[in-house]
C-alpha beads as a LAMMPS data file, in Angstrom:
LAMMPS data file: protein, C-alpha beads

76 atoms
75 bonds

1 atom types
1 bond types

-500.0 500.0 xlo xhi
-500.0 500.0 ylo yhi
-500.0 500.0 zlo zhi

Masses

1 110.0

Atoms # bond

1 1 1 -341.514 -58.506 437.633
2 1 1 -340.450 -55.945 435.004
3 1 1 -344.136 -56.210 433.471
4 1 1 -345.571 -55.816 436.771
5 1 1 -344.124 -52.915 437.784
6 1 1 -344.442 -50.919 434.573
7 1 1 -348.215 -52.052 434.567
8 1 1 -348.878 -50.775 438.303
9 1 1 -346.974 -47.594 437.799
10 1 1 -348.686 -46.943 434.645
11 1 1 -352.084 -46.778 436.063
12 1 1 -350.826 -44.156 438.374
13 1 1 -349.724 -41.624 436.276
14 1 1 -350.972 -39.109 434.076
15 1 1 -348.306 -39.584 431.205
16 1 1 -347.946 -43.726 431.134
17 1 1 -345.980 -43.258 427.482
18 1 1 -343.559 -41.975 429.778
19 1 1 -342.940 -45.041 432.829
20 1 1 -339.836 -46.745 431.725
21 1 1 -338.307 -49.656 433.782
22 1 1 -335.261 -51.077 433.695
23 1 1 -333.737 -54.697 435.287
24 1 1 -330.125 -54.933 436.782
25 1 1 -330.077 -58.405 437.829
26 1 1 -327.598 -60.405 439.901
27 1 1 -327.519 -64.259 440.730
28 1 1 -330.019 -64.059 443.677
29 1 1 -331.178 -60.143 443.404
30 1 1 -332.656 -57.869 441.080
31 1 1 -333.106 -54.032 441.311
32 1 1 -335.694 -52.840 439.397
33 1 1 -335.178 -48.870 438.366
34 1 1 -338.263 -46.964 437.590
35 1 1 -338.622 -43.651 435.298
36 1 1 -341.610 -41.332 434.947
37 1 1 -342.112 -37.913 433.610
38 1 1 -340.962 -35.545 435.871
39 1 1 -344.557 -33.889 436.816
40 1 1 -345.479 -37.698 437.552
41 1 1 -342.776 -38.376 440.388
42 1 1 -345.080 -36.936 442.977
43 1 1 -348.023 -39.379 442.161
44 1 1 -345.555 -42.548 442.187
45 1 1 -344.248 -41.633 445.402
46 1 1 -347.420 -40.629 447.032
47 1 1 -347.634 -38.970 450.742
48 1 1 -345.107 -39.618 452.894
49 1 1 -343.867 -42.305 450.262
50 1 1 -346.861 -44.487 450.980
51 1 1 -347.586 -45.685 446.955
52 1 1 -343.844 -46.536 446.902
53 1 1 -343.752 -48.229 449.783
54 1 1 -346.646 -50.595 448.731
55 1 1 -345.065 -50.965 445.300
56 1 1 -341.797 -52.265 447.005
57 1 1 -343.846 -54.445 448.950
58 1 1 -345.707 -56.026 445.879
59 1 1 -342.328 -56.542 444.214
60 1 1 -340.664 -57.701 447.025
61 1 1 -343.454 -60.415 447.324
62 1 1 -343.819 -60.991 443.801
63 1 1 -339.470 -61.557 443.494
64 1 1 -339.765 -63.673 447.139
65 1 1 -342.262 -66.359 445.312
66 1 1 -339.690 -66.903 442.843
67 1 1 -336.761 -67.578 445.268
68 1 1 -334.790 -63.636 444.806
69 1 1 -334.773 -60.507 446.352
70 1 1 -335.590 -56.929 444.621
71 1 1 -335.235 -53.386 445.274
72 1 1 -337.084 -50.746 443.490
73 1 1 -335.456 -47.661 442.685
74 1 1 -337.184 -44.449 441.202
75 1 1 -335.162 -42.244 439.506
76 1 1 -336.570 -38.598 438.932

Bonds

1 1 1 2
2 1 2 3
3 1 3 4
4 1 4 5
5 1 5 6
6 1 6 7
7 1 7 8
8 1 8 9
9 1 9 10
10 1 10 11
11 1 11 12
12 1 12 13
13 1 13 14
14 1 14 15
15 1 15 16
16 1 16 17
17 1 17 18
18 1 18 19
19 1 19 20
20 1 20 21
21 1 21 22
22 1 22 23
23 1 23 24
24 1 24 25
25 1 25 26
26 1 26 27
27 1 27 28
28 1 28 29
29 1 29 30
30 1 30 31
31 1 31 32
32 1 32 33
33 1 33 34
34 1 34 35
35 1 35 36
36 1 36 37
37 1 37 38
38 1 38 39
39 1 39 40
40 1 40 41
41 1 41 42
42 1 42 43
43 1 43 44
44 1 44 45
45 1 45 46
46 1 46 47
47 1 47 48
48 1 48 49
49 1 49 50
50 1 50 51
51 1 51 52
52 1 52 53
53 1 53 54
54 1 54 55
55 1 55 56
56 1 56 57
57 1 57 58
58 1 58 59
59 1 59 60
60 1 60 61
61 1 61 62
62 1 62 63
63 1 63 64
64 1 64 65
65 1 65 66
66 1 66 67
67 1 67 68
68 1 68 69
69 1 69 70
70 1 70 71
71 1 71 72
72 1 72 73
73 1 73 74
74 1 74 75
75 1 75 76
């Protein structure tokens, strides 16, 4: 799920040198923690949080195939 997300966010920003993810996993969860370039936050998040939303939704369906739950954070 790591891959994933650092692959989709990637292709949305301008600076993809920059998209660092990191994995705090538990016994049945995971939160995934996502890092950009600062001039890049905007294009992750999207209006009205729409591109995260959809990237929490492909995670969420990506970690509920494998029997967990995730969260994705994005730190600025």
């Amino acid at each position: 799920m790591k891959e994933l997300l650092e692959t989709l966010a990637q292709a949305l920003v301008d600076k993809p040198e920059d998209v660092e993810v990191s994995q705090i996993e538990g016994e049945r969860s995971m939160i995934l923690q996502l890092k950009v370039a600062p001039e890049d936050v905007g294009k992750v998040i999207g209006k009205e949080g729409r591109i995260a939303k959809a990237l929490r939704t492909i995670i969420k369906a990506s970690a509920t195939k494998e029997g967990k739950k995730a969260m994705v954070e994005i730190l600025d």
